[in-house]
LUMGU-702959 format. One line per field, with one value per atom (N, C-alpha, C): x, z, y; atom name; residue in one letter. Coordinates in steps of 0.2 Angstrom, whole numbers, m for minus. Last residue first. Layout:
! residues N
xx: X,...
zz: Z,...
yy: Y,...
name: CA,...
resn: A,...
! end
This chain:
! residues 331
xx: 57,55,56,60,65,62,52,58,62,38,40,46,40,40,42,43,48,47,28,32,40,22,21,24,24,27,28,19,26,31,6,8,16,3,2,8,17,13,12,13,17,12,13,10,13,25,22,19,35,30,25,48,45,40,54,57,50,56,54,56,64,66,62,56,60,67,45,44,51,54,52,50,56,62,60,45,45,53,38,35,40,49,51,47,44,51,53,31,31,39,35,33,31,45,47,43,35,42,44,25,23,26,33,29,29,33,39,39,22,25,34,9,16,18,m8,0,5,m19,m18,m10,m24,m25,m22,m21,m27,m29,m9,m10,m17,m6,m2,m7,m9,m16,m12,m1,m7,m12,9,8,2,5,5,6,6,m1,1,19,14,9,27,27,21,22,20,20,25,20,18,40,38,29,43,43,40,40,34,37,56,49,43,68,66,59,75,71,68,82,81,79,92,89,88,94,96,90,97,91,94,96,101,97,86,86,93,89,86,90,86,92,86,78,77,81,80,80,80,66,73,74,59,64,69,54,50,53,58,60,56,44,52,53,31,38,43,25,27,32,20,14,16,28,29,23,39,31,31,50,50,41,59,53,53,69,71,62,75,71,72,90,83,77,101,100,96,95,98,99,84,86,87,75,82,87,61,63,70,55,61,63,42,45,48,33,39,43,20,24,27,10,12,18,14,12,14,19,14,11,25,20,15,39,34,29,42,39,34,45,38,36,55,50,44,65,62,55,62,61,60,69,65,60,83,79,71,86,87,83,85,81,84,96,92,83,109,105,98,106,108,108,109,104,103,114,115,109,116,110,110,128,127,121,127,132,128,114,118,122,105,108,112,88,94,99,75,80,87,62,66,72,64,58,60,76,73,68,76,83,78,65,68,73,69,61,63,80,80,75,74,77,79,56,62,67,42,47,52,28,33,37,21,21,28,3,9,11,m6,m4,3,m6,m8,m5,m4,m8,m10,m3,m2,m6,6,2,2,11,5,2,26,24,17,25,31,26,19,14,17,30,24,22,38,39,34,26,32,32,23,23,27,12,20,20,6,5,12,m11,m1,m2,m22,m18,m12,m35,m26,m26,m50,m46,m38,m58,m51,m51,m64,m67,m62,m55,m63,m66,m46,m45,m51,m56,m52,m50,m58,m63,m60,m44,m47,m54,m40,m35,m41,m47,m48,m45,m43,m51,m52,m31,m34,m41,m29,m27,m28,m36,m39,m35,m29,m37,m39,m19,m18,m27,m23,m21,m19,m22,m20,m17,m18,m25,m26,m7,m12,m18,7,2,m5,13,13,11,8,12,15,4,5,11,m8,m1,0,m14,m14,m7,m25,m18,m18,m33,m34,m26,m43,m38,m37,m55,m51,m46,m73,m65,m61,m88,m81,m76,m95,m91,m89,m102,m107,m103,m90,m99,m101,m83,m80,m87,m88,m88,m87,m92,m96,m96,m79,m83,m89,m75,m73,m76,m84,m86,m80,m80,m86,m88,m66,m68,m74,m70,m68,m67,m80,m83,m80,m67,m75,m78,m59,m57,m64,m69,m65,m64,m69,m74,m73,m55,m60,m66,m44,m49,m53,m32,m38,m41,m13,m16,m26,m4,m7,m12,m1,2,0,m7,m8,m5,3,1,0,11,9,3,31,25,19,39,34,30,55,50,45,64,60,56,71,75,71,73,71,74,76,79,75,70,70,73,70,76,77,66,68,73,50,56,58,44,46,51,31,38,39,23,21,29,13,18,18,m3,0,9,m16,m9,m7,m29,m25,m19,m32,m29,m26,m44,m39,m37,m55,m51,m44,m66,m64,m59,m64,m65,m61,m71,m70,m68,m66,m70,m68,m68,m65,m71,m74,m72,m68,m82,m87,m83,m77,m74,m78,m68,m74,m69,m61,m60,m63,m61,m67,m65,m51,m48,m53,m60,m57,m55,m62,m67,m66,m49,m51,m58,m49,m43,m48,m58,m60,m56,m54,m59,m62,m43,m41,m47,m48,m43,m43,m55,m59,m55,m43,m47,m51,m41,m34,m41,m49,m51,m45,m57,m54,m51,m58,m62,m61,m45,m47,m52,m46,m44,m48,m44,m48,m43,m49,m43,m47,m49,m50,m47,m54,m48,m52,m52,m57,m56,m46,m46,m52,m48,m54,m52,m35,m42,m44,m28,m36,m41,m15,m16,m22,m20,m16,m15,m28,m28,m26,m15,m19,m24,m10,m5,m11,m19,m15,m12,m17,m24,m24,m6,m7,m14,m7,m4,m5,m15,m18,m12,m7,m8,m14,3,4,m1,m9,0,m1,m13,m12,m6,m7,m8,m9,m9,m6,m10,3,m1,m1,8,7,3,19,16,15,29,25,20,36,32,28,52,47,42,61,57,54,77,68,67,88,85,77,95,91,88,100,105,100,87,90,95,82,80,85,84,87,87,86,83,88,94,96,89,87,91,90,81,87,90,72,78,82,55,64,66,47,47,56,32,39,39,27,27,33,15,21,19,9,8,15,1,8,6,m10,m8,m2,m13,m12,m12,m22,m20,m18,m15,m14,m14,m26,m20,m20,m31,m32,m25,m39,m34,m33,m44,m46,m39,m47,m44,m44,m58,m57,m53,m52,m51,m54,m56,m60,m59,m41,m43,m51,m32,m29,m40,m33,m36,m35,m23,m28,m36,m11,m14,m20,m14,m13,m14,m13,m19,m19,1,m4,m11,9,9,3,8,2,3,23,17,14
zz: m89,m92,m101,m81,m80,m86,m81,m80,m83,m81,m85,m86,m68,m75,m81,m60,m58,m68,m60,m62,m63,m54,m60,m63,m43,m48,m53,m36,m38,m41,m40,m43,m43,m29,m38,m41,m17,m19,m27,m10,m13,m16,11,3,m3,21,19,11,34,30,28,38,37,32,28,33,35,9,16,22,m3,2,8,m4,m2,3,m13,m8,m1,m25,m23,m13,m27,m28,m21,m31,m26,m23,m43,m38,m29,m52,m50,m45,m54,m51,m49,m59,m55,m49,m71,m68,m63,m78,m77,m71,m77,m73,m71,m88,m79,m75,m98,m95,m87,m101,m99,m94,m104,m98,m96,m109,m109,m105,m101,m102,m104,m95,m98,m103,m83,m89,m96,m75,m75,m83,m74,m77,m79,m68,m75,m80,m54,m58,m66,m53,m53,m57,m50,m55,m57,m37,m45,m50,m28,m31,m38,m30,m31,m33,m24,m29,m33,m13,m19,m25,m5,m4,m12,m5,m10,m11,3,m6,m9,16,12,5,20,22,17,17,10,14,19,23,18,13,19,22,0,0,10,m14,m7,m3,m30,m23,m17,m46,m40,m36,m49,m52,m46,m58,m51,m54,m72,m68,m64,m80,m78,m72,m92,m85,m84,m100,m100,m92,m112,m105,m105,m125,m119,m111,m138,m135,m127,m143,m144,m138,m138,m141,m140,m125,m130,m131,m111,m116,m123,m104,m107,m113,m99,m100,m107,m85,m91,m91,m80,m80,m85,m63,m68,m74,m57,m58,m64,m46,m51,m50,m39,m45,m52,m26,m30,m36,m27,m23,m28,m40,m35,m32,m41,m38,m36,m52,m50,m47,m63,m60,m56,m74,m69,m67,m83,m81,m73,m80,m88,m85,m73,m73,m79,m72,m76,m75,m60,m59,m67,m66,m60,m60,m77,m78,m70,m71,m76,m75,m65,m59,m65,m76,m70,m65,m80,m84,m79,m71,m71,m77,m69,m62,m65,m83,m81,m73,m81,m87,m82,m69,m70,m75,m78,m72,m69,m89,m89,m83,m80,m85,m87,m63,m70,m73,m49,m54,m59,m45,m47,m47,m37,m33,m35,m33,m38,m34,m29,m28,m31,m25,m29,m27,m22,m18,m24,m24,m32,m28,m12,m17,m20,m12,m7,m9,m23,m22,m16,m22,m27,m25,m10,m9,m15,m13,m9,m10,m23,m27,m21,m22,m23,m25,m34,m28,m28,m41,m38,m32,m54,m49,m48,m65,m64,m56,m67,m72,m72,m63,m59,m67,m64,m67,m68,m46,m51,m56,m30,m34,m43,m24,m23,m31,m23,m29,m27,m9,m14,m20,3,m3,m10,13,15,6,9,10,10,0,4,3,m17,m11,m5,m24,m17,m12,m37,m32,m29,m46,m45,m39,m61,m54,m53,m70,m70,m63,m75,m72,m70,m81,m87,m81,m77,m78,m82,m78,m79,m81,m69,m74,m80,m56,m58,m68,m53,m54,m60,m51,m57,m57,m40,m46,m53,m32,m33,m39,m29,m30,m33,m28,m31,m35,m15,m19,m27,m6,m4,m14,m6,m9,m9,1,m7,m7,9,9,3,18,11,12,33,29,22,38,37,32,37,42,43,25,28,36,18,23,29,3,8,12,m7,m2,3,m23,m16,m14,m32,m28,m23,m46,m38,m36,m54,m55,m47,m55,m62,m60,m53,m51,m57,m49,m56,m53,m41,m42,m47,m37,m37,m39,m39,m44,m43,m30,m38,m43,m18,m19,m27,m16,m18,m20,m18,m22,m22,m4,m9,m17,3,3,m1,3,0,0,7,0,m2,19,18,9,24,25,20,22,19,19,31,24,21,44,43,34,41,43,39,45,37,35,49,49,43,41,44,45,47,42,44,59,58,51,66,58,58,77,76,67,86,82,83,93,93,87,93,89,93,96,99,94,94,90,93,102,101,97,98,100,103,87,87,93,92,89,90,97,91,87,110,107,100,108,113,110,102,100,107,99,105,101,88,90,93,86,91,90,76,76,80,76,79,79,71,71,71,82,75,75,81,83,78,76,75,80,84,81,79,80,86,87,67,69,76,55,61,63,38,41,50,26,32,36,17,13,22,18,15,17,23,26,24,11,14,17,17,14,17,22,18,13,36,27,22,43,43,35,40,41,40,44,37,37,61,54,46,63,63,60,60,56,57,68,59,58,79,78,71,82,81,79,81,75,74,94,90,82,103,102,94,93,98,96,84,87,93,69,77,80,50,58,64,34,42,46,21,25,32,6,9,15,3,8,8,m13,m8,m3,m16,m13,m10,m29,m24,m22,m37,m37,m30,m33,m34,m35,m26,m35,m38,m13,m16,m23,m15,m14,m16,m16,m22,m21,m4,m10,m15,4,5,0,0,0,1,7,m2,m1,20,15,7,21,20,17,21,13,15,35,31,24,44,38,37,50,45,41,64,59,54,81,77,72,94,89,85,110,103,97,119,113,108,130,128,124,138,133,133,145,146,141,144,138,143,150,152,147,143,145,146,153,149,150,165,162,154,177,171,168,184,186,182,186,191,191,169,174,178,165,166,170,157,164,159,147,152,158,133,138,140,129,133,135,116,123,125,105,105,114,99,105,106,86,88,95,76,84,85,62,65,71,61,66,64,46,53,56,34,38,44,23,31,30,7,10,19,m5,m3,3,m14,m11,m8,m26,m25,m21,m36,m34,m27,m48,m42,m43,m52,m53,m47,m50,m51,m53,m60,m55,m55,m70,m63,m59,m78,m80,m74,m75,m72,m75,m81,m72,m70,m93,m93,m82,m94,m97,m95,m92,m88,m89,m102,m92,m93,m115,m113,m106,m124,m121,m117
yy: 74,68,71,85,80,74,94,98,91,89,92,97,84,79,84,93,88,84,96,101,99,89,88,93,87,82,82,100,99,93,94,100,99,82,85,88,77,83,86,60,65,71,60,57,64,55,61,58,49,49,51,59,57,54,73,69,64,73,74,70,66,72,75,55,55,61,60,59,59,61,66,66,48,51,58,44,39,46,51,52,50,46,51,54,32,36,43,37,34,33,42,44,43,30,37,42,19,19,24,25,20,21,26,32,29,13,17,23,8,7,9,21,16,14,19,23,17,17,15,16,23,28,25,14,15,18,15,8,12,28,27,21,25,28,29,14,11,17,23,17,15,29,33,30,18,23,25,13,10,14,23,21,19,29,33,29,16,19,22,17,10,13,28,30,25,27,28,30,34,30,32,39,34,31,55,49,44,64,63,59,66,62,62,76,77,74,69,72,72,66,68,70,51,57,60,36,41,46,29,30,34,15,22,24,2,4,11,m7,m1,m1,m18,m17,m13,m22,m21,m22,m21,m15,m14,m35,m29,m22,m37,m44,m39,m35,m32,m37,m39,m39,m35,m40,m44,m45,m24,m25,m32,m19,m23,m27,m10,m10,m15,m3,m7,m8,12,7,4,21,20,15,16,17,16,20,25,25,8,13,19,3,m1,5,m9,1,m2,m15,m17,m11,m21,m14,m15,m32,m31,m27,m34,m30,m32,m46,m43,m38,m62,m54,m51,m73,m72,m65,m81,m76,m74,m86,m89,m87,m80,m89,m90,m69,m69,m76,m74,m69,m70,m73,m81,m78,m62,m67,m75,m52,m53,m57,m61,m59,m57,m57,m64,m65,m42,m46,m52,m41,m38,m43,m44,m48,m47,m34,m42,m46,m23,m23,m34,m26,m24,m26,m22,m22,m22,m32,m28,m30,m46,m40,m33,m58,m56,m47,m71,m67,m67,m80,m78,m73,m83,m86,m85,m75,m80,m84,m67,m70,m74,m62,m65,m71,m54,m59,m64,m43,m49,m56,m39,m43,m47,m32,m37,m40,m22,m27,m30,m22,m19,m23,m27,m28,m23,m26,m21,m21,m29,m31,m28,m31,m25,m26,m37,m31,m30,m57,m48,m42,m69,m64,m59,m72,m76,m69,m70,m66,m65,m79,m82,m76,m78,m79,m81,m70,m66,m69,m69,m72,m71,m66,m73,m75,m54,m61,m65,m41,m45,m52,m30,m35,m38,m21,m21,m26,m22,m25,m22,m19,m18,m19,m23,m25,m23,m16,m16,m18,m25,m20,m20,m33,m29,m24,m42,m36,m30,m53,m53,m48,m48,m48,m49,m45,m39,m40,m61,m56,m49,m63,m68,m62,m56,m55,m60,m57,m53,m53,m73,m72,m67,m73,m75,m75,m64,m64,m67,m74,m66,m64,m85,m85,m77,m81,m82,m82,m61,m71,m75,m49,m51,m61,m47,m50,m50,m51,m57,m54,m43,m46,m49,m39,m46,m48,m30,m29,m34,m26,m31,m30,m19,m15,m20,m21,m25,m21,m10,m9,m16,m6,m9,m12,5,0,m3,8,10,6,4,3,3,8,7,9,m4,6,4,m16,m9,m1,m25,m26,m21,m20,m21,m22,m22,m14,m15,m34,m30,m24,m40,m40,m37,m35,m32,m34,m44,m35,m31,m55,m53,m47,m55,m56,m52,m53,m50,m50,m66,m58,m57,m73,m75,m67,m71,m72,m71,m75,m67,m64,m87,m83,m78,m90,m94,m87,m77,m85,m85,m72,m71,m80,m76,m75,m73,m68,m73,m72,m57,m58,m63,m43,m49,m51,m30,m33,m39,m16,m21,m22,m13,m14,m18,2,m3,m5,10,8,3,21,16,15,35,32,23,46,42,37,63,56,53,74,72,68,73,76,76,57,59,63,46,51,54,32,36,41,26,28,32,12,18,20,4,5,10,m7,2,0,m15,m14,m9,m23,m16,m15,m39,m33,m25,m51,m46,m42,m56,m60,m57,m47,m48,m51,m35,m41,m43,m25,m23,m31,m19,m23,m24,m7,m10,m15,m1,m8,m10,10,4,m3,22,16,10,34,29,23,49,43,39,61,60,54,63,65,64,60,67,70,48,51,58,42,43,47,43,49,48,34,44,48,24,27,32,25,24,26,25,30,30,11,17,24,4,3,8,6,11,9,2,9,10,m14,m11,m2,m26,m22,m17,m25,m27,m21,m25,m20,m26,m27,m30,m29,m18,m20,m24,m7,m12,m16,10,5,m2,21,15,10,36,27,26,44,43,36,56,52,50,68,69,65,65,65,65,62,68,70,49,56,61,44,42,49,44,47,48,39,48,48,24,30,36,22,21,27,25,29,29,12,19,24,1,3,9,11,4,5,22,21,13,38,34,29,43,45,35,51,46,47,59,60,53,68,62,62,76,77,69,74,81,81,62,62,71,61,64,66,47,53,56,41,43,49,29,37,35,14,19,26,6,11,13,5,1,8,13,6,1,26,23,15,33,28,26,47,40,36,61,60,52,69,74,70,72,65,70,75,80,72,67,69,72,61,67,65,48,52,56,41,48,49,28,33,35,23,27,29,10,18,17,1,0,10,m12,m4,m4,m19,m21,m12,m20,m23,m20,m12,m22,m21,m1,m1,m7,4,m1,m4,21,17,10,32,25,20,45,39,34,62,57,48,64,66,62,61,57,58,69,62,57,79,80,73,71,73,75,74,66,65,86,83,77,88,90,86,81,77,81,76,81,79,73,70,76
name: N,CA,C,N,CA,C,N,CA,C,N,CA,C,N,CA,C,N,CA,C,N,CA,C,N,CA,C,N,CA,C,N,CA,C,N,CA,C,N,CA,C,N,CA,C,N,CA,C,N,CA,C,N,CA,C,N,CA,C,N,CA,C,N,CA,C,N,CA,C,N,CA,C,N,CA,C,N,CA,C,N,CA,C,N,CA,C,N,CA,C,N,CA,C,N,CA,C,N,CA,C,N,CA,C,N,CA,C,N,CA,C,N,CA,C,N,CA,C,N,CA,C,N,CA,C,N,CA,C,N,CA,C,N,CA,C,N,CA,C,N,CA,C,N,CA,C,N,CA,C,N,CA,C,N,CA,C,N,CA,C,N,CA,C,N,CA,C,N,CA,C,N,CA,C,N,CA,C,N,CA,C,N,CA,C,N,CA,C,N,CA,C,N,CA,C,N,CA,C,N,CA,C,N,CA,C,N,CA,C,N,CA,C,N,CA,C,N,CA,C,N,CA,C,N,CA,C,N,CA,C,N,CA,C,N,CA,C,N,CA,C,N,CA,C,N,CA,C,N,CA,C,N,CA,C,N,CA,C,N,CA,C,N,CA,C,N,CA,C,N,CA,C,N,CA,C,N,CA,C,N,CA,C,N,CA,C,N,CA,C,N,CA,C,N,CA,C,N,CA,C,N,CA,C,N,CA,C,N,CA,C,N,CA,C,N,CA,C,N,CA,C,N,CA,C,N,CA,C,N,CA,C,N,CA,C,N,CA,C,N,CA,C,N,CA,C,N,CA,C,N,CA,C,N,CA,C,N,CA,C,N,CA,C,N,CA,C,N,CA,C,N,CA,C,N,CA,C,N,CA,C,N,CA,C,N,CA,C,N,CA,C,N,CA,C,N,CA,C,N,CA,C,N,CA,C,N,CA,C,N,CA,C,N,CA,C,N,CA,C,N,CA,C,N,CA,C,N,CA,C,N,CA,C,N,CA,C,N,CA,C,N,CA,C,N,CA,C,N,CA,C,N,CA,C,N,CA,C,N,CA,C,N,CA,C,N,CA,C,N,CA,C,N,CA,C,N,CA,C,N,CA,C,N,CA,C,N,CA,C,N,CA,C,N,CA,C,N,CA,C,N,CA,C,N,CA,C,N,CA,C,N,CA,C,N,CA,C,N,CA,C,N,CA,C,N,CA,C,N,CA,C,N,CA,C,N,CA,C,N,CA,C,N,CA,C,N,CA,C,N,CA,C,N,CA,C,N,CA,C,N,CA,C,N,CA,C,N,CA,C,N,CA,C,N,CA,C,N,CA,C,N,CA,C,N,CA,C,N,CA,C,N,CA,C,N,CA,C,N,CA,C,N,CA,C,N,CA,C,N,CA,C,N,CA,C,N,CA,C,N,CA,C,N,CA,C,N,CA,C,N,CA,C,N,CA,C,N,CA,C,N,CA,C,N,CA,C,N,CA,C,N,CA,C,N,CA,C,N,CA,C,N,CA,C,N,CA,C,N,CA,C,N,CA,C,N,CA,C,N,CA,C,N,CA,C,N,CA,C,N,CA,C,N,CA,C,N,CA,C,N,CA,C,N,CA,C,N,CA,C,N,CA,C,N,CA,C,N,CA,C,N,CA,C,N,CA,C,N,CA,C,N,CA,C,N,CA,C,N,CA,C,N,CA,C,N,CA,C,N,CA,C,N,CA,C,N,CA,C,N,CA,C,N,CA,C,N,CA,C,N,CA,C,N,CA,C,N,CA,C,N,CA,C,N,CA,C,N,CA,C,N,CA,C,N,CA,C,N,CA,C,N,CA,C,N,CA,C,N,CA,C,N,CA,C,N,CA,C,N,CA,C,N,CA,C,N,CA,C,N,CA,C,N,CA,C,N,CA,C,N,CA,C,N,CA,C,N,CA,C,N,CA,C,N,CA,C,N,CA,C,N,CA,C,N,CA,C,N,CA,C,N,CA,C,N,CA,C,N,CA,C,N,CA,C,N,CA,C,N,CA,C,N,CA,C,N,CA,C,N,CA,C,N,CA,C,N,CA,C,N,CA,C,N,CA,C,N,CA,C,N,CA,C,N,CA,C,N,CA,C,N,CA,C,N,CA,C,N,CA,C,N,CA,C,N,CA,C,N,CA,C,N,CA,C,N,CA,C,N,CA,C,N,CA,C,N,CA,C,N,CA,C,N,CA,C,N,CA,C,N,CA,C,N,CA,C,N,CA,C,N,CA,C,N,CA,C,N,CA,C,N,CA,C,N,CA,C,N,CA,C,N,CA,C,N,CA,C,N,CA,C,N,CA,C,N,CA,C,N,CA,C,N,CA,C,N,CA,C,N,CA,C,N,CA,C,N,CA,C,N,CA,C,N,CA,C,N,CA,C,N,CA,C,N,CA,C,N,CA,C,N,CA,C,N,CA,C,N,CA,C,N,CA,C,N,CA,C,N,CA,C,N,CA,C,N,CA,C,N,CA,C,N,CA,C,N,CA,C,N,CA,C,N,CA,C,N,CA,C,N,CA,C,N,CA,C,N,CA,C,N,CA,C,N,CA,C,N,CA,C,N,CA,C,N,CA,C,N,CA,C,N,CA,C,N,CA,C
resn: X,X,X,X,X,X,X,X,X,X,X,X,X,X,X,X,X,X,X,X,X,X,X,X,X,X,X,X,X,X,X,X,X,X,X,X,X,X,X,X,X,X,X,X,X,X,X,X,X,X,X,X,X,X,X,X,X,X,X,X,X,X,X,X,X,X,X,X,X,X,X,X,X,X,X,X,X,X,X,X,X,X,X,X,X,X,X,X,X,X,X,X,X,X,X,X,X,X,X,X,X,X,X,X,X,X,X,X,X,X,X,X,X,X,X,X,X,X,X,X,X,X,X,X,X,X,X,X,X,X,X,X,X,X,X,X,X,X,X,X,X,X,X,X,X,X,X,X,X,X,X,X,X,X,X,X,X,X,X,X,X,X,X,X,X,X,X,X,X,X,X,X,X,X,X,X,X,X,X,X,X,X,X,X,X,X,X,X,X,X,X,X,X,X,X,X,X,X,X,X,X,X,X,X,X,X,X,X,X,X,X,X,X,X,X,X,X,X,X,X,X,X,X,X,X,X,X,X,X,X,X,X,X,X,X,X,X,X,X,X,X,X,X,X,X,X,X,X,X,X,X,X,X,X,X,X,X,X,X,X,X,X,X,X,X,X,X,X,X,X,X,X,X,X,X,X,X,X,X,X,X,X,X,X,X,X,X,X,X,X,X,X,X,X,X,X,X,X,X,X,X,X,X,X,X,X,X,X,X,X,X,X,X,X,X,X,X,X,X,X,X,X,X,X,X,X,X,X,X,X,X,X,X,X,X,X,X,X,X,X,X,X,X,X,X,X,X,X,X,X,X,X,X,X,X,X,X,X,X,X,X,X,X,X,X,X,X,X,X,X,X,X,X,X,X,X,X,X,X,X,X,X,X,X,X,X,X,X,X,X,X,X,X,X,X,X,X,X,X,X,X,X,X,X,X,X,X,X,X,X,X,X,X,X,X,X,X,X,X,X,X,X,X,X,X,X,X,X,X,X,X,X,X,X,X,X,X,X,X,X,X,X,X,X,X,X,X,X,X,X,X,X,X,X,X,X,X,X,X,X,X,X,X,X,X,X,X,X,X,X,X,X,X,X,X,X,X,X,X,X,X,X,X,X,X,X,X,X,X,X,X,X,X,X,X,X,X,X,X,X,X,X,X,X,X,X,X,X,X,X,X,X,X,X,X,X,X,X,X,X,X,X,X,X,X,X,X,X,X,X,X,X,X,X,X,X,X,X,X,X,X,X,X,X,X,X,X,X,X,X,X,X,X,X,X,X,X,X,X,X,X,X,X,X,X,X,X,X,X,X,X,X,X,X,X,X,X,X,X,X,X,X,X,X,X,X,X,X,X,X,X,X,X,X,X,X,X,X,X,X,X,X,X,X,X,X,X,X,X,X,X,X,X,X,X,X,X,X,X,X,X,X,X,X,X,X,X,X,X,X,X,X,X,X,X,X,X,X,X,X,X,X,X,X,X,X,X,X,X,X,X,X,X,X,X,X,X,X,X,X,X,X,X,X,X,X,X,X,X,X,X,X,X,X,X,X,X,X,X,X,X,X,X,X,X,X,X,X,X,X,X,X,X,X,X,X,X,X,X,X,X,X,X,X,X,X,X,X,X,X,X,X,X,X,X,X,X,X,X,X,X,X,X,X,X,X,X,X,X,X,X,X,X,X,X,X,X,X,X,X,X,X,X,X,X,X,X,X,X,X,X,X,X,X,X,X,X,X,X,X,X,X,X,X,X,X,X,X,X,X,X,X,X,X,X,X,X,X,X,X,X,X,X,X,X,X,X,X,X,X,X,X,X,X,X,X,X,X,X,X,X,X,X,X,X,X,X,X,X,X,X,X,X,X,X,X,X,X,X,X,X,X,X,X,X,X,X,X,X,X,X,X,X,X,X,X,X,X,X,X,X,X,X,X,X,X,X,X,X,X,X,X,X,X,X,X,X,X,X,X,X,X,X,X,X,X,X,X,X,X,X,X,X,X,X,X,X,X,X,X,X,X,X,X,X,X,X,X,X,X,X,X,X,X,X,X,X,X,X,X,X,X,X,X,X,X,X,X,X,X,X,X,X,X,X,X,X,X,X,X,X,X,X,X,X,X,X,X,X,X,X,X,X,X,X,X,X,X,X,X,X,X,X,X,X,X,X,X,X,X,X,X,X,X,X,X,X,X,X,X,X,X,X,X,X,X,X,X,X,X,X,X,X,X,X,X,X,X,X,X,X,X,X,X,X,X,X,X,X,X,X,X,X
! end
């Protein structure tokens, strides 16, 4: 197969990102003593920074591989919502598809390091689903972007903080199909089966078990199929991709009588940080679906984006070039 030719078909793609942006906030700081107040360390904060994250990352990765996210999402009227859209501005990602509301809160994960440990996580947030209003705008301006761009495929990154809704889902997925655009989706707990029809659906293997209310020891291939055959009856997606940590992925494409489920083992990796690989997953899926690819190809290459990521520390979106050097070593 032609990886490079099939990469650089990556480039100029319009991608149709649907889901919960929030800040990463960083505070490095020295712990050198005990609070007098409570038996906990005191950070002395040196240095913060905040970054892009929840389905912006998907837009850093999709990025990264030269096509063009388009962010869909509804942020709170307040400074941390003005931080996301000076960071996208930076990186020359449109903000057509954000929506501001008073109603909302921005969603900031804040982590305290001390000593280069991690030693807090603060979240502040609102998870309540959007109002009627709010749902209403936000539909409407993502069908405005899907009637005025050509959109190659469209990502829902659910992070179960409200603004991906079932109608928000619905609505996009019956449009999307209508226009013969590919859906992939990374989903959570709240809308596990709301996501009816979709192209192409991307639990891990807990969200599975969770989702379906089942459980089983191994990932075997035979549990595996049976896990995802009852996940088809219920959703009706053509494609079910199953990341199952170390050992691989699972892929199965219902839009084929025969030979339509492999599993794809992981690759050996000196494994540092697993944040953000469900992130890469998805993007690079979605730019495979775009291009229309086997769904073999979909797994393999898409696995070996999430593999990759993994060896950084932190959340970092994945590196072209050195994928595509991985595919051509490894596929």
């Amino acid at each position: 197969m032609e990886y490079k030719k099939i990469f650089n078909r990556f480039d100029g793609l319009n991608i149709l990102i649907i889901g919960d942006v929030m800040i990463d906030s960083y505070m490095w700081g020295k712990v050198d003593r005990i609070s007098p107040e409570a038996p906990v360390p005191i950070a002395t904060i040196v240095k913060t920074e905040d970054r892009l994250g929840g389905a912006a990352n998907v837009a850093l990765n999709i990025k990264a591989m030269g096509a063009n996210p388009i962010l869909c999402s509804v942020v709170g009227h307040d400074p941390k919502a003005k931080s996301i859209l000076s960071l996208m501005k930076k990186l020359n990602i449109t903000k057509d598809g954000i929506l501001l509301s008073k109603e909302r809160e921005t969603t900031v994960k804040t982590r305290i390091l001390g000593n280069k440990i991690q030693m807090l996580r603060v979240d502040q947030e609102i998870t309540t689903p959007l109002n009627e209003k709010d749902e209403k705008d936000f539909i409407g301006s993502i069908f405005n972007i899907i009637n005025s761009t050509k959109i190659d495929s469209i990502i829902f990154q659910d992070y179960d903080k409200g603004v991906i809704t079932p109608k928000v889902i619905s609505e996009v997925v019956k449009l999307a199909n209508k226009k013969e655009i590919p859906t992939a989706v990374d989903p959570k707990k709240k809308n596990f089966l709301e996501y009816k029809n979709v192209t192409l659906f991307k639990p891990n293997l807990k969200e599975l078990k969770e989702g379906l209310k089942i459980e089983f020891d191994l990932p075997s291939m035979d549990n595996l199929i049976d896990a995802s055959n009852l996940l088809h009856q219920r959703i009706k997606s053509q494609m079910i991709f199953i990341t199952l940590s170390e050992n691989g992925v699972f892929i199965a494409d219902y839009g084929l009588k025969q030979n339509n489920m492999v599993i794809i083992p992981a690759h050996k990796r000196s494994i540092s940080d697993v944040s953000g690989a469900g992130d890469t997953v998805i993007s690079v899926a979605s730019l495979c679906l775009a291009l229309k690819l086997p769904f073999k190809t979909v797994a393999e290459i898409s696995n070996l984006a999430g593999g990759l990521v993994c060896e950084q520390v932190g959340v970092v979106p994945i590196n072209k070039q050195l994928l595509l050097s991985e595919v051509y070593n490894k596929l």
